[in-house]
N, C-alpha and C positions, 0 to 999 in steps of 0.2 A: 138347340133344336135337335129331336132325336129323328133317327135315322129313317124312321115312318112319313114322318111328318115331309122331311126334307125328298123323299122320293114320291112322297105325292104329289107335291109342288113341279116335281119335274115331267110329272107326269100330264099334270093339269095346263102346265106349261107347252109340252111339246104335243100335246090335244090344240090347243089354242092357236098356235103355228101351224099346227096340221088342216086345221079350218080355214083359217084365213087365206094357207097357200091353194087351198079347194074352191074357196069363192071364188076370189080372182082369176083363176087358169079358167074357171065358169065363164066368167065376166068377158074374159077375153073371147073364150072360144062361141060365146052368145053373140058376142060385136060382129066377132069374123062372118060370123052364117049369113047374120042380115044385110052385112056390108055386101059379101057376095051373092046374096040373094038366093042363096043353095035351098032347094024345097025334098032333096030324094037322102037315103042312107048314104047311095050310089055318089052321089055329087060330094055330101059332107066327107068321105074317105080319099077323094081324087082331089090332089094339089090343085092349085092355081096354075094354069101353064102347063100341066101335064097333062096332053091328050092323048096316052096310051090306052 
C-alpha cells in the first residue's frame, strides 16, 4: 500500500470516529434536555442543582 492510499484510510478512519463520537455526545445531551425538561438557552447552560 503506498503512502496516499494508507493516509486516506486514516483519514477516513478518524472522520468516521469523529462522527460517531458527535452523534452520541447529541444523543446524550438530547436525552439530558428532555429528561430535565429544560425549554430556555438560559436553563440548558445552568447545571442541575446550581442555583446561582
Amino acid at each position: 500500500m503506498d503512502a496516499d492510499t494508507l493516509l486516506g484510510c486514516i483519514i477516513v478512519a478518524a472522520a468516521l470516529g469523529l462522527l460517531t463520537f458527535l452523534v452520541l455526545w447529541s444523543r446524550r445531551s438530547i436525552r439530558r434536555i428532555a429528561r430535565n425538561g429544560l425549554g430556555s438557552v438560559r436553563e440548558l447552560h445552568r447545571e442541575p442543582g446550581d442555583e446561582s
